[in-house]
Structure formats: C-alpha cells, structure tokens
PDB file with one MODEL, atoms N, CA, C and O in Angstrom:
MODEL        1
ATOM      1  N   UNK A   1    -125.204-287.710  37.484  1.00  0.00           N
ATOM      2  CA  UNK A   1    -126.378-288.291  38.091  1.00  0.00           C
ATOM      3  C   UNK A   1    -127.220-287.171  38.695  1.00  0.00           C
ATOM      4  O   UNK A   1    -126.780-286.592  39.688  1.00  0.00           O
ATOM      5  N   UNK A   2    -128.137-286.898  38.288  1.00  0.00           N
ATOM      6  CA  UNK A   2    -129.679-286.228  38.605  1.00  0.00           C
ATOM      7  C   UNK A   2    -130.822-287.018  39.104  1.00  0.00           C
ATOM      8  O   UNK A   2    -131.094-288.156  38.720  1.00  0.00           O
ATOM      9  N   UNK A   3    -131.548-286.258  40.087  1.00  0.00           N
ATOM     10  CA  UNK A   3    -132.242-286.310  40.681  1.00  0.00           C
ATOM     11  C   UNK A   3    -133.568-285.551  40.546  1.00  0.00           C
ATOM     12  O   UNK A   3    -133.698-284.608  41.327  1.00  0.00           O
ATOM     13  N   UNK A   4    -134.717-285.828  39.575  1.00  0.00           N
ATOM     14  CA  UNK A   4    -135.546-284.734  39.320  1.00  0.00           C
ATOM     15  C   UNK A   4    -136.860-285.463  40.422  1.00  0.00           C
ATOM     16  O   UNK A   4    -137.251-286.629  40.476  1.00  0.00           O
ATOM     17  N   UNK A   5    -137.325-284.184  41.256  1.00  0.00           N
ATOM     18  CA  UNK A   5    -138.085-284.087  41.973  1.00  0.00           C
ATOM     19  C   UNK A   5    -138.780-283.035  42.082  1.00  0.00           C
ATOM     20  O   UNK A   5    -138.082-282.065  42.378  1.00  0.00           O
ATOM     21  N   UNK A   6    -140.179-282.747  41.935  1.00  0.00           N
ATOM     22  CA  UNK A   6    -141.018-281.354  41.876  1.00  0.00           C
ATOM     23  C   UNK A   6    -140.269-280.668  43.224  1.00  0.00           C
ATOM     24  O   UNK A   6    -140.341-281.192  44.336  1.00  0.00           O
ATOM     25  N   UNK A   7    -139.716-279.715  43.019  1.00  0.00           N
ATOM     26  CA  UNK A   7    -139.568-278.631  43.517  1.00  0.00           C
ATOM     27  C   UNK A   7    -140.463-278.188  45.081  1.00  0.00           C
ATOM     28  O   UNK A   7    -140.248-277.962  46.272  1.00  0.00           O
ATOM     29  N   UNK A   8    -141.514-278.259  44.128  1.00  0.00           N
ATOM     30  CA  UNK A   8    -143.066-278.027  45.245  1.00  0.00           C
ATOM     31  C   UNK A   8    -142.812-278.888  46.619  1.00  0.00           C
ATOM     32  O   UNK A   8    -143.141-278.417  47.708  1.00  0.00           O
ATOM     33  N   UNK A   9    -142.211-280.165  46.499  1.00  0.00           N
ATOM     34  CA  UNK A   9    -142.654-280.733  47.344  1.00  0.00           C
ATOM     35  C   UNK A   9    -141.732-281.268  48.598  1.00  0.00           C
ATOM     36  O   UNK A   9    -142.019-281.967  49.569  1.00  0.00           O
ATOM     37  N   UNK A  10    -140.391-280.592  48.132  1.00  0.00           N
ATOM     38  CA  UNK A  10    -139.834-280.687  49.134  1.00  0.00           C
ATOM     39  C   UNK A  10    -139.785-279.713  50.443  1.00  0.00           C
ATOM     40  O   UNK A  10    -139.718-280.054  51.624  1.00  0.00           O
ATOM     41  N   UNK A  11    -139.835-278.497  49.927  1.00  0.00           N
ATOM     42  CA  UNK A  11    -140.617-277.470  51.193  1.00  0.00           C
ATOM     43  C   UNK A  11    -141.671-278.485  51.654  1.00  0.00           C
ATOM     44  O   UNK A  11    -141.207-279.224  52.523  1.00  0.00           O
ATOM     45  N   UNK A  12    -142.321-278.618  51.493  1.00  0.00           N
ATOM     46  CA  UNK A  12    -143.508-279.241  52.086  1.00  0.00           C
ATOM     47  C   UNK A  12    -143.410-280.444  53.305  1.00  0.00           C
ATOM     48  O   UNK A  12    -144.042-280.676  54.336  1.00  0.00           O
ATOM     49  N   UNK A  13    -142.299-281.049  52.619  1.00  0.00           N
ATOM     50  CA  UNK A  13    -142.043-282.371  53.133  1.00  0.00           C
ATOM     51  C   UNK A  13    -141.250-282.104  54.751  1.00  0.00           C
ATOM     52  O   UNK A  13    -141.458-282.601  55.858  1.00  0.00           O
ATOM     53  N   UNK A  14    -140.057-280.853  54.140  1.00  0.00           N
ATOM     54  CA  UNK A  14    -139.564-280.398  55.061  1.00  0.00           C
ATOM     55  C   UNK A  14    -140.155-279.695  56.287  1.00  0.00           C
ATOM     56  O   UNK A  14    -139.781-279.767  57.457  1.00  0.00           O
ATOM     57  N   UNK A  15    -141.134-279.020  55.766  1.00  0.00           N
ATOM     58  CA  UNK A  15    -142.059-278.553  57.127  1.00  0.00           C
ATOM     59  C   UNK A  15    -143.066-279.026  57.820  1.00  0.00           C
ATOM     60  O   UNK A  15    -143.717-278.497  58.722  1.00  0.00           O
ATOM     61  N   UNK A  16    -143.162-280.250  57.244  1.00  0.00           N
ATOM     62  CA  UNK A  16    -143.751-280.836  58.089  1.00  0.00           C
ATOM     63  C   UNK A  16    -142.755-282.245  58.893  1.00  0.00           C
ATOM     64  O   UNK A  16    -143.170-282.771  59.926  1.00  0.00           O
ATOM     65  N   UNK A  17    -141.728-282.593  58.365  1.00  0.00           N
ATOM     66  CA  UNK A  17    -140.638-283.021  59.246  1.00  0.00           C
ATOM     67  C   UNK A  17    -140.307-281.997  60.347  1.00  0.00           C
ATOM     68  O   UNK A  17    -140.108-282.413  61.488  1.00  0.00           O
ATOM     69  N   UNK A  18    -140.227-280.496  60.034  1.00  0.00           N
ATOM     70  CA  UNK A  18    -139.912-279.601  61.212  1.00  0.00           C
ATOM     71  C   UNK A  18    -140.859-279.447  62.200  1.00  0.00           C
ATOM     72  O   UNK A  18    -140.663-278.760  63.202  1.00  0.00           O
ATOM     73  N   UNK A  19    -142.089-280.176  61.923  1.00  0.00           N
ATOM     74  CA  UNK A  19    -143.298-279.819  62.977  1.00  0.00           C
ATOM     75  C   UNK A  19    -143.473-280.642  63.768  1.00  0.00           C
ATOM     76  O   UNK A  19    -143.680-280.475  64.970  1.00  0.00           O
ATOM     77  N   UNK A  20    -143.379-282.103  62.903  1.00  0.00           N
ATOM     78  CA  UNK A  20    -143.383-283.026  63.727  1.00  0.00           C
ATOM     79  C   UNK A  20    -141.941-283.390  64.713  1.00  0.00           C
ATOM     80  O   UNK A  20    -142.208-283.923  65.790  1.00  0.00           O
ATOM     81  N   UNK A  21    -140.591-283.165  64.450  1.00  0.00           N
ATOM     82  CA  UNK A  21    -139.846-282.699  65.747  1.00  0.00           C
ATOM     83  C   UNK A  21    -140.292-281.586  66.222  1.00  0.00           C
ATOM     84  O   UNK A  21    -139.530-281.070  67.039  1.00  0.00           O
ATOM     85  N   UNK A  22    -140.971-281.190  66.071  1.00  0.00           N
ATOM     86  CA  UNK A  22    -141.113-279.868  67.366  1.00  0.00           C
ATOM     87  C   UNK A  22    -142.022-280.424  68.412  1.00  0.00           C
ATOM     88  O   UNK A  22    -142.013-280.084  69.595  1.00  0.00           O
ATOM     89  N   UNK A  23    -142.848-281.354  67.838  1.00  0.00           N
ATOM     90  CA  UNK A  23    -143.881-281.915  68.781  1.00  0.00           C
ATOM     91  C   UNK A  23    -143.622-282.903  69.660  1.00  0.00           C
ATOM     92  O   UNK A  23    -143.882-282.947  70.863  1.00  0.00           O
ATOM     93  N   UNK A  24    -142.926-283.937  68.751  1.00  0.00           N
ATOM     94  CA  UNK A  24    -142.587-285.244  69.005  1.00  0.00           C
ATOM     95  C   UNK A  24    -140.580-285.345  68.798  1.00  0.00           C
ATOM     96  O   UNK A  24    -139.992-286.235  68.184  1.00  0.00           O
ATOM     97  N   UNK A  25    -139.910-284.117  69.540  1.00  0.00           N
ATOM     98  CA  UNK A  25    -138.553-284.745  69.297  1.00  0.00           C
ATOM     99  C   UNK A  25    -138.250-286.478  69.354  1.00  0.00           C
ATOM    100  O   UNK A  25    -137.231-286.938  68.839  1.00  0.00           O
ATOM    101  N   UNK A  26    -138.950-287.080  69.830  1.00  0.00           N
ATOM    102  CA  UNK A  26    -138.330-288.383  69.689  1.00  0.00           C
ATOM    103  C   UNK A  26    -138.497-288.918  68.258  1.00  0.00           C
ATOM    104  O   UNK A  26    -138.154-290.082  68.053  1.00  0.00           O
ATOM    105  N   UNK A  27    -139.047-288.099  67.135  1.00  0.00           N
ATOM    106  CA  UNK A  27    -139.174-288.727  65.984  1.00  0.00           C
ATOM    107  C   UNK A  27    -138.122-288.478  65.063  1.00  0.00           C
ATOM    108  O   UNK A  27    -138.093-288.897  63.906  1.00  0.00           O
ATOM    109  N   UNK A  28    -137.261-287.782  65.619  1.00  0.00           N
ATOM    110  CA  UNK A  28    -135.842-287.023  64.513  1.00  0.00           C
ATOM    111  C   UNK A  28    -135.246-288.392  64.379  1.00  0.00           C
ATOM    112  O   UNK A  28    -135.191-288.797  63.218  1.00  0.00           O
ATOM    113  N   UNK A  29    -134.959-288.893  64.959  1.00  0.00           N
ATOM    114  CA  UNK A  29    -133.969-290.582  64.650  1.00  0.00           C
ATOM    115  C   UNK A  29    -134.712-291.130  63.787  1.00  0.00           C
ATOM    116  O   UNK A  29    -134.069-291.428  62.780  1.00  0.00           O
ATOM    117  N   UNK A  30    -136.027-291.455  63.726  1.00  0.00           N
ATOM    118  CA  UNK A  30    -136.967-291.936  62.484  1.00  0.00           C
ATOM    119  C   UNK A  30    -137.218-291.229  61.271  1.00  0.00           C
ATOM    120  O   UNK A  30    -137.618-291.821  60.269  1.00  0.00           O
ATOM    121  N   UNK A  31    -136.982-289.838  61.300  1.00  0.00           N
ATOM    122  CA  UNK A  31    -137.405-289.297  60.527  1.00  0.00           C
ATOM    123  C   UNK A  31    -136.026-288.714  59.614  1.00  0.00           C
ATOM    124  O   UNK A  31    -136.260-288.186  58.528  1.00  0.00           O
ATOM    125  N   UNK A  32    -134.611-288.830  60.092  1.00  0.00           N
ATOM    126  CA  UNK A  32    -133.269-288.834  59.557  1.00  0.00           C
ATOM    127  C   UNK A  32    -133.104-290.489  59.350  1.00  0.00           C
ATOM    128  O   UNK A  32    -132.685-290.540  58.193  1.00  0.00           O
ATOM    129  N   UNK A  33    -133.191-291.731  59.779  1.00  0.00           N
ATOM    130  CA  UNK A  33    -133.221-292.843  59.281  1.00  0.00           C
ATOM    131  C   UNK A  33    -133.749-292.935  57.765  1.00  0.00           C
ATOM    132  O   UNK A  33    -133.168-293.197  56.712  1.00  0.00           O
ATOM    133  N   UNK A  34    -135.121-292.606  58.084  1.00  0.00           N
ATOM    134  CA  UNK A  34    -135.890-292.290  56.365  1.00  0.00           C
ATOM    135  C   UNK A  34    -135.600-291.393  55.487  1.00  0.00           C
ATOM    136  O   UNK A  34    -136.004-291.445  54.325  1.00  0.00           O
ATOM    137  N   UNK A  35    -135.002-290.648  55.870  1.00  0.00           N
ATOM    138  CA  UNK A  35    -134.094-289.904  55.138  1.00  0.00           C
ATOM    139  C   UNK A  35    -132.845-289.909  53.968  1.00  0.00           C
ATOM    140  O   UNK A  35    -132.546-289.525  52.837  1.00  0.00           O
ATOM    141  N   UNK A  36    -132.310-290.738  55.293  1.00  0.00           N
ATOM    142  CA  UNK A  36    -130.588-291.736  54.569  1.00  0.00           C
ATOM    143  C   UNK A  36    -131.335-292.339  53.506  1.00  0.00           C
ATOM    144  O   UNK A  36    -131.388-291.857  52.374  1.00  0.00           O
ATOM    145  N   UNK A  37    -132.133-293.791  54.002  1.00  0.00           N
ATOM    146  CA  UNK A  37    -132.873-294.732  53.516  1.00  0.00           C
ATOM    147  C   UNK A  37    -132.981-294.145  52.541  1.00  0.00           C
ATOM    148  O   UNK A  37    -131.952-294.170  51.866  1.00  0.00           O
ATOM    149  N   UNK A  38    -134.213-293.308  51.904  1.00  0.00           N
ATOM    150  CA  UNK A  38    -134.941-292.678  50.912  1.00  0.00           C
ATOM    151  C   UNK A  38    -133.384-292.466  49.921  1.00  0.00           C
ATOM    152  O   UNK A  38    -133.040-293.185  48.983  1.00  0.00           O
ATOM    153  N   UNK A  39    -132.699-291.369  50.429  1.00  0.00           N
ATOM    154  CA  UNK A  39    -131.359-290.842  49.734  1.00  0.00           C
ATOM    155  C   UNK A  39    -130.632-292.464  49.084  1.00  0.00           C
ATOM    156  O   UNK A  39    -130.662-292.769  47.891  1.00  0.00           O
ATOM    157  N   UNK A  40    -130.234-293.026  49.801  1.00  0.00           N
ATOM    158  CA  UNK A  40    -129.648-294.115  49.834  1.00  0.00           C
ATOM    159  C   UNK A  40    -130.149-295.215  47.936  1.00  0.00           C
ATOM    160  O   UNK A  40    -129.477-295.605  46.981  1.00  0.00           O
ATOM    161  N   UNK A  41    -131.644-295.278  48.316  1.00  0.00           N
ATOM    162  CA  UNK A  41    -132.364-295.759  47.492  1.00  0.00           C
ATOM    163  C   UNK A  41    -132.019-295.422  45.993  1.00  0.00           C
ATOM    164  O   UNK A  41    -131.469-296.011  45.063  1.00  0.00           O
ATOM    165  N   UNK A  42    -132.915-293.544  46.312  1.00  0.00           N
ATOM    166  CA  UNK A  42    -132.795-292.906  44.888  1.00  0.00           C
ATOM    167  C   UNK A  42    -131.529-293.374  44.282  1.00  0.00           C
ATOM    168  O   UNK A  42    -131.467-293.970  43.207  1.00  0.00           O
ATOM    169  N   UNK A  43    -130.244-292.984  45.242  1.00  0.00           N
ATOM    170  CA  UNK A  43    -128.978-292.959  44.548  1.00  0.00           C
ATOM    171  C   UNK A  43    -129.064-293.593  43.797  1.00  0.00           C
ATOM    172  O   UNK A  43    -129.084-293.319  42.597  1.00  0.00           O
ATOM    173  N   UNK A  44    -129.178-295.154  44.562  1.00  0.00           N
ATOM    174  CA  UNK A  44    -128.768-296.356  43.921  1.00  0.00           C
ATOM    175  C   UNK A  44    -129.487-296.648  42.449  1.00  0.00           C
ATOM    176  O   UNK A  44    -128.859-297.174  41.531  1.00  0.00           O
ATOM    177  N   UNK A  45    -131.063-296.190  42.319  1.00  0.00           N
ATOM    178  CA  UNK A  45    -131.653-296.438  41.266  1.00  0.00           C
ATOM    179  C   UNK A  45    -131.329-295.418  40.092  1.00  0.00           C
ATOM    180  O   UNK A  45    -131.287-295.718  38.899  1.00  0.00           O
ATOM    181  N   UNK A  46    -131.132-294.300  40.577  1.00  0.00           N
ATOM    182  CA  UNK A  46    -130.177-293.312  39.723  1.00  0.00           C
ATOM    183  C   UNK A  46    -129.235-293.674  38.874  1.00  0.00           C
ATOM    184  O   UNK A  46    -129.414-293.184  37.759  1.00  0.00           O
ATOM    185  N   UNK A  47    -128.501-294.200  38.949  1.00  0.00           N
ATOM    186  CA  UNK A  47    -127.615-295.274  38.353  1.00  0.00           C
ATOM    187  C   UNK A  47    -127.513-295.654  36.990  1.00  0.00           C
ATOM    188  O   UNK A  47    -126.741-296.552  36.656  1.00  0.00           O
TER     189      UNK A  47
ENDMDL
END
C-alpha cells in the first residue's frame, strides 16, 4: 500500500502547521487530530 502525494507539498503543509503552533500553541491538538483523521482516511481508501 502506497501513498502518492506531490512531494512539493508536504514541506509546505508542514511549515505552515509549524507556524501556526508557534503562534497559536493551542492549535497542536487540532492540528494532530487532522492529522490522524487525514492519515486514518487515506489508509482506509488505500485499500
């Protein structure tokens, strides 16, 4: 099971998850929730 996702865009995604906890720590619980979630999803449709 693979997972193809542009490359490009996960840096991206990631630094701006790192900015917005830097600003707003109260958003890491929302922003690791959507995370699982998202992961969770792909898996399943991966399949």
């Amino acid at each position: 099971m693979t997972l193809h996702i542009n490359m490009q865009v996960v840096p991206v995604i990631s630094l701006i998850a790192g900015v917005l906890i830097l600003v707003r720590p109260k958003l890491l619980n929302y922003i690791v929730a959507f995370y699982l979630i998202a992961v969770g999803v792909f898996g399943l449709i991966g399949r």
